[in-house]
C-alpha positions in Angstrom: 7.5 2.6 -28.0 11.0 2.2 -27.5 11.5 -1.8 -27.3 14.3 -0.5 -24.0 10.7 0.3 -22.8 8.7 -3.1 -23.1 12.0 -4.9 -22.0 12.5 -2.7 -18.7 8.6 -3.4 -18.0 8.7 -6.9 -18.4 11.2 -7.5 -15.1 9.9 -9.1 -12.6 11.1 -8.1 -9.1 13.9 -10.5 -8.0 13.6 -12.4 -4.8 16.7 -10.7 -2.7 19.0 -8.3 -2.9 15.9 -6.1 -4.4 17.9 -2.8 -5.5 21.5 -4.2 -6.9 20.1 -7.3 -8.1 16.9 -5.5 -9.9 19.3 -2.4 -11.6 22.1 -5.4 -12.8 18.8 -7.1 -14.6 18.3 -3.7 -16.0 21.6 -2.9 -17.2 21.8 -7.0 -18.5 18.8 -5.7 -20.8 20.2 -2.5 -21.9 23.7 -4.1 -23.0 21.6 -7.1 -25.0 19.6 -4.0 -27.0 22.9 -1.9 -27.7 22.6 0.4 -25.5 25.6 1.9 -23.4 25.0 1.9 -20.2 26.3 4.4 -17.4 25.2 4.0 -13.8 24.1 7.1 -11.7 23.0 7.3 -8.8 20.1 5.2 -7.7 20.0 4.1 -11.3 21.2 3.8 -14.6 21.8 5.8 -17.9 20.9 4.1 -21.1 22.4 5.8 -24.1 21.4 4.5 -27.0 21.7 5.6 -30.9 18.2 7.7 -31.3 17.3 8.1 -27.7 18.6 8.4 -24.1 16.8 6.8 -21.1 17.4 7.8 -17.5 16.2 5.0 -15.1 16.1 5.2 -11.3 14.9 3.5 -8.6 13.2 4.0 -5.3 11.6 2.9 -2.5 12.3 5.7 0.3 10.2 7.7 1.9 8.7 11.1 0.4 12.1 13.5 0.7 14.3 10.6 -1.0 11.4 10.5 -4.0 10.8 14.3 -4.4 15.0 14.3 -4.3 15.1 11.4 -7.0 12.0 12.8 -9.4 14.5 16.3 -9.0 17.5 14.5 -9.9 15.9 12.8 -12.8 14.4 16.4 -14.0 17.8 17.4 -14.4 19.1 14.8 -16.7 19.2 15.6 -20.0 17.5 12.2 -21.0 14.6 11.9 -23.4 12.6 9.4 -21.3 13.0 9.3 -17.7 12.1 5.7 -16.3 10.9 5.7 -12.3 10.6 2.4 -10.6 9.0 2.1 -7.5 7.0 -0.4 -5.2 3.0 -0.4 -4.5 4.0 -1.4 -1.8 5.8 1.3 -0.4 3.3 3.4 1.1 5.4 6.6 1.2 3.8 8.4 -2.3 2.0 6.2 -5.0 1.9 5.8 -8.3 -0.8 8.0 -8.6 0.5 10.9 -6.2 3.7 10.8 -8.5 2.0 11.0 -11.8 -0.3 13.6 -10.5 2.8 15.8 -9.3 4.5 15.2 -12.4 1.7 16.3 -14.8 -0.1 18.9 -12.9 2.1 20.4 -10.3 6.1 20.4 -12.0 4.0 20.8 -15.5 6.8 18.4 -16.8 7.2 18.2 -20.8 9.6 15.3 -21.4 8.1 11.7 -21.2 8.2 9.7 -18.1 7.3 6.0 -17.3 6.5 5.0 -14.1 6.7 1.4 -13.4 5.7 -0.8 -10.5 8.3 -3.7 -9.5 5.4 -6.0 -8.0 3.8 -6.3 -10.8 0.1 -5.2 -9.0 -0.7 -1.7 -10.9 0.4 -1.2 -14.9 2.8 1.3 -15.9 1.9 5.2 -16.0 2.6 6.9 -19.1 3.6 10.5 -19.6 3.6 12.8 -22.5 3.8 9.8 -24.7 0.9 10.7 -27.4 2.1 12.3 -30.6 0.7 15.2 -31.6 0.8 14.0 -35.5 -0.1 10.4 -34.5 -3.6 9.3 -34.8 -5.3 8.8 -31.0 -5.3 5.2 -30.4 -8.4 3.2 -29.0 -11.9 3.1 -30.7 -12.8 5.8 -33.2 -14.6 9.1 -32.3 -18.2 9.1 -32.9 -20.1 11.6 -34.5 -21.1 14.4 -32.8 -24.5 14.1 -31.2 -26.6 17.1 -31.9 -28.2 19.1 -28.9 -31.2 19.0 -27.6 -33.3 22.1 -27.9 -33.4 24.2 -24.8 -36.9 24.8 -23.5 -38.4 28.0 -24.2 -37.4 31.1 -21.9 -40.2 32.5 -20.0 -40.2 35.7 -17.7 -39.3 35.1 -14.4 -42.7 36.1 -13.1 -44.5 33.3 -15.1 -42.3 30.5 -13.3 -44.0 29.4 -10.6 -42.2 29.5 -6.9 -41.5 26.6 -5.0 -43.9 26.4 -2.3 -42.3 27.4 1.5 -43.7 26.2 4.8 -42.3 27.3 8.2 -41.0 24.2 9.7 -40.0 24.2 13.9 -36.8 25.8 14.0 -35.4 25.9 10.5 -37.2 28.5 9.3 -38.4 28.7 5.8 -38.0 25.3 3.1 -40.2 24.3 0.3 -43.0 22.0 0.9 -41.5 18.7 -0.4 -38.3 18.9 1.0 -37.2 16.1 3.8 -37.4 17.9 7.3 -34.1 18.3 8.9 -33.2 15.9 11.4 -30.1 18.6 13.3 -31.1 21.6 14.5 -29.2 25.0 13.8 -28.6 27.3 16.4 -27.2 30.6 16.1 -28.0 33.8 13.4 -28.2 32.5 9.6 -25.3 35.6 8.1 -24.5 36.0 4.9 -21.6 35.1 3.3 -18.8 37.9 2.9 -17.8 38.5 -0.8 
């Protein structure tokens, strides 16, 4: 990882002033590591020698973050960088991940970080495919467990049914139903 990265998610959120104060301690970090730094809007631009980094920050409500997580699609960045709050309870960390990943299908490599400091940073599209899978080793296959036997259908033996008050038909051990259906039992369409 990029050490832009690991700086960026060190921060701590600052006391005031929470969105020019917190994106001058970002573009404090990115001068100190080289990087040039051009500010966008909502955010910052890191260019750097090998990479580019996009960062932008937001703490709106839905529309402003579907608008930023659009505007940050559209850079031509390597690694786009989203900061948000848990606190902000308009989508979460989660929601935004899950969008990313399942819903815009997004290739490049995205970080999502959390200014309070109560969730750890979300990862995107960071694993290598030539790099080794980090984390304990795979095990060895387990072998499978040999399936039972098939027998004909007309050796199994049915379940036994009793007619209960009401319900109709259900097998002998079952728990009686405490609600009672009204109406016709139909069939579902296909």
């Amino acid at each position: 990882m990029l050490p832009l990265l690991e700086k960026l998610i060190a921060i701590k959120k600052p006391a005031t002033g929470l969105p020019k104060s917190l994106l001058d301690k970002y573009e404090g970090v990115g001068t100190a590591l080289a990087f040039r730094v051009e500010p966008i809007e909502k955010g910052l631009l890191f260019i750097g020698k090998t990479a580019t980094v996009a960062l932008k920050v937001e703490f709106g409500n839905r529309w402003e973050f579907f608008n930023t997580i659009t505007a940050l699609r559209e850079t031509d960045a390597d690694i786009k960088v989203l900061v948000t709050s848990s606190n902000s309870k308009a989508m979460q960390m989660e929601t935004i991940y899950t969008v990313l990943k399942k819903k815009l299908e997004e290739k490049n490599r995205w970080v999502l970080i959390d200014i309070e400091g109560k969730k750890k940073p979300m990862f995107l599209n960071f694993r290598e495919k030539s790099a080794p899978a980090r984390g304990r080793p795979k095990a060895a296959p387990k072998p499978q467990p040999k399936a039972p036997p098939k027998t004909s259908r007309s050796s199994q033996q049915e379940p036994e049914l009793k007619k209960t008050k009401n319900y109709g038909m259900q097998p002998a051990n079952a728990k009686p139903r405490r609600k009672k259906i009204y109406g016709k039992r139909r069939k579902n369409k296909n």
